[in-house]
Residue, then its C-alpha position, 0 to 999 in steps of 0.5 A: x197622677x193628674x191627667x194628660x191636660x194639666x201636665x201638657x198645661x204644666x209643660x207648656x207654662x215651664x217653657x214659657x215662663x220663668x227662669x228656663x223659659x224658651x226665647x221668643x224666636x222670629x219665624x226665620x229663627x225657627x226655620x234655621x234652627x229646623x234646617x240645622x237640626x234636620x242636616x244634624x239628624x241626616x248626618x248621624x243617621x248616615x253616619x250611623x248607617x256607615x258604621x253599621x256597615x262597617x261593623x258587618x264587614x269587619x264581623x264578616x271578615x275577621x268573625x264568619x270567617x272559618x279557618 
């Protein structure tokens, strides 16, 4: 297995060359594509949160209850 460096140094040669490599973005580019992926990761935590919450209401509500 090589060492830490050579595979960063492979890594970083795939996403800039070749056939799969990453486009040259403008900064503006980047920073819309970071504001999106930040409204998408805000999303589905809360979104995820709500469900959890839902699940604890429907498990405290159908589940705990004792008849």
């Amino acid at each position: 297995m090589g060492s830490f460096d050579e595979r960063k140094k492979r890594i970083l040669d795939h996403i800039e060359k070749g056939e799969f490599a990453y486009p040259k973005l403008s900064d503006n580019e980047k920073h819309s594509i970071r504001v999106i992926a930040e409204s998408l990761y805000n999303n589905i935590t809360a979104e995820t949160e709500n469900s959890l919450s839902l699940y604890g209401k429907i498990t405290r509500a159908f589940v705990d209850k004792k008849p």
